[in-house]
C-alpha positions in Angstrom: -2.9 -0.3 -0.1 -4.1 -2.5 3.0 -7.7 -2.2 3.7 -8.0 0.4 7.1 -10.2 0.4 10.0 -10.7 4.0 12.3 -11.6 3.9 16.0 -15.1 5.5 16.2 -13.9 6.8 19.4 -10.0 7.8 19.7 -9.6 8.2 15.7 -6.7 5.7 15.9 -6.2 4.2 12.5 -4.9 1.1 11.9 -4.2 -1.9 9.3 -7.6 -4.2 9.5 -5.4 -7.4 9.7 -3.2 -6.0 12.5 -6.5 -4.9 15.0 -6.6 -7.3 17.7 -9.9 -7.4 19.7 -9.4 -3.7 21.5 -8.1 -0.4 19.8 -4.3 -0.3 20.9 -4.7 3.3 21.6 -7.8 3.4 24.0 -8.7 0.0 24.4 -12.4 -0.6 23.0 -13.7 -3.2 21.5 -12.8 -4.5 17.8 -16.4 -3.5 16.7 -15.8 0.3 17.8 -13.6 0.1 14.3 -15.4 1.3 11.1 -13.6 1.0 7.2 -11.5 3.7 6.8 -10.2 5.6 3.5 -6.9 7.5 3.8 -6.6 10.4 1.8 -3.1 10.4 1.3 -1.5 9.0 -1.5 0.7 5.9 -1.4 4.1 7.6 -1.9 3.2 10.1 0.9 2.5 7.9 2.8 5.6 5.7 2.7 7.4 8.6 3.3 5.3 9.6 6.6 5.5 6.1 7.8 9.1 6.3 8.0 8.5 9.1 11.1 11.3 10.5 10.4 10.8 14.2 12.0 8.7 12.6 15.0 11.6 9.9 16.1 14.6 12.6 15.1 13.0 15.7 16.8 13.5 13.5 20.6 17.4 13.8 20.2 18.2 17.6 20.0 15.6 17.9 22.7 17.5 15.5 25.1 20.4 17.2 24.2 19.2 20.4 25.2 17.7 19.1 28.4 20.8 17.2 29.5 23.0 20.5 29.1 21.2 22.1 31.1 20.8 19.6 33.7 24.6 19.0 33.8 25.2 23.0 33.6 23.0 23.4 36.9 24.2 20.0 38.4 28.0 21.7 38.0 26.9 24.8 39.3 25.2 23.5 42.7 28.1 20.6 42.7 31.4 22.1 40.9 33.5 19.4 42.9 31.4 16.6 42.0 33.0 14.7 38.8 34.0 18.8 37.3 35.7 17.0 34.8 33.0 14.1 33.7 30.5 16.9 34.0 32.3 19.4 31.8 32.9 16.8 29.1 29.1 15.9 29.0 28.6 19.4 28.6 31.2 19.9 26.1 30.2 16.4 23.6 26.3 17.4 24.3 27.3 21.0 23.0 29.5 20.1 19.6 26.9 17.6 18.2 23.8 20.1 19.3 23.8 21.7 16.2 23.9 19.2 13.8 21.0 17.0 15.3 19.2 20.4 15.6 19.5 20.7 11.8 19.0 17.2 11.1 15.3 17.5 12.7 14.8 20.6 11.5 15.3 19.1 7.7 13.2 16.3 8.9 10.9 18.7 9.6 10.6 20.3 6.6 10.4 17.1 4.8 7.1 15.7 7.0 5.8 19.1 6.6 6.1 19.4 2.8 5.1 15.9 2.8 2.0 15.9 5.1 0.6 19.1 4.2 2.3 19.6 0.7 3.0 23.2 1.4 5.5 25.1 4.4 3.1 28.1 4.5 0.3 26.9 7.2 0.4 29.1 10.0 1.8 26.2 12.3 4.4 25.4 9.8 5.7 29.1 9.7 6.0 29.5 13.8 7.9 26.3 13.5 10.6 27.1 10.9 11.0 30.4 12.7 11.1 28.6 15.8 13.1 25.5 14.4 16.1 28.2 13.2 15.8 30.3 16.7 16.8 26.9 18.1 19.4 26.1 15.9 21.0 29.6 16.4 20.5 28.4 20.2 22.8 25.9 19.1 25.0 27.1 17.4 25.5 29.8 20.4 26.0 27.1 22.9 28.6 25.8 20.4 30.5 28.7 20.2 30.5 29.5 23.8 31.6 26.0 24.6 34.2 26.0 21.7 35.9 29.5 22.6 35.0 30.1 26.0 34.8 26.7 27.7 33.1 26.3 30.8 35.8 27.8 32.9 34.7 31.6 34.3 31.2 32.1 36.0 30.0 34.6 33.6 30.8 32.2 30.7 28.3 29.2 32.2 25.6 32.0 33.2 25.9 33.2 29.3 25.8 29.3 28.5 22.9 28.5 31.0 21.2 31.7 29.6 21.3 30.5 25.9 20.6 26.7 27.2 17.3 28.0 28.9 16.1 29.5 25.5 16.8 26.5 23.7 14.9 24.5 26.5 12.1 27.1 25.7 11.9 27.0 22.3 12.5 23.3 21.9 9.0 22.9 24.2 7.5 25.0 22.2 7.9 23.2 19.1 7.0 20.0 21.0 4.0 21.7 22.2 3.2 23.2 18.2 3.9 19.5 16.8 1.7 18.0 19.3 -1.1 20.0 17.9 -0.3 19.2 14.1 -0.8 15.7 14.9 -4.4 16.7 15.8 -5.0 17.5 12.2 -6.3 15.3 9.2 -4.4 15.5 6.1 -5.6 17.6 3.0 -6.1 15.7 -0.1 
């Protein structure tokens, strides 16, 4: 493993050899960096370096965000593109759950990975929140699948289940966000 420096005062850690003269995340000087020893292992952390939950996590939550968007844009502007605007909604809505499962399995993979257990408090609220979202999903699915987006009370049930997703899916931003304060056990 490469020799690591730390920020004495962000915590940024980086590869000695790739520091340039300021810390790239709060811009002090090169000797504001002190030798750092990580504490994970080499094979975890290949395996976190990849990012995989961090980069996969942004698509269902665009996903989410767009539906709803569109969904209000149709109901404030039904004659404005109804059909481009219903199709969004639609291809948005089939591939929903599969990304939402995709990060949550990323998920469960950085967590086992960075903390080398599921059961830290954190980690619990997020699998329960991670599987309220996919049910999110899959209930916009189903709506959009058997319903379409034809009848009022249909888009106020889908807007209604959108809206919890958009809920949940901040919260689990806001959850992550707070992981990535921690340090890594052993």
């Amino acid at each position: 493993m490469k020799n690591l420096v730390r920020c004495k005062t962000c915590g940024f850690i980086i590869e000695e050899d790739k520091l340039g003269d300021v810390c790239p995340a709060c811009g002090v000087p090169r000797k504001m960096f002190e030798p750092y020893k990580s504490r994970v292992s080499e094979k975890r952390a290949r395996i976190l370096k990849l990012d995989l939950h961090p980069v996969i996590v942004h698509a269902p939550q665009s996903f989410v965000f767009f539906t709803l968007l569109l969904s209000l844009f149709y109901l404030i502007f039904p004659r404005v593109f109804p059909g481009r605007i219903t199709a969004g909604i639609f291809l948005l809505s089939v591939l929903l759950p599969f990304v939402v499962l995709g990060a949550f399995l990323a998920g469960l993979l950085d967590g086992k990975t960075r903390f080398k257990k599921l059961s830290t408090p954190i980690l619990k609220k997020k699998i329960i929140l991670g599987l309220l979202f996919f049910a999110c999903s899959l209930g916009m699915f189903f709506v959009i699948i058997l319903s379409g987006f034809e009848s009022s009370a249909v888009r106020f049930i889908f807007i209604g289940i959108n809206l919890i997703a958009f809920a949940v899916s901040t919260w689990l931003g806001l959850l992550g966000t707070s992981i990535l304060r921690s340090e890594f056990p052993g």
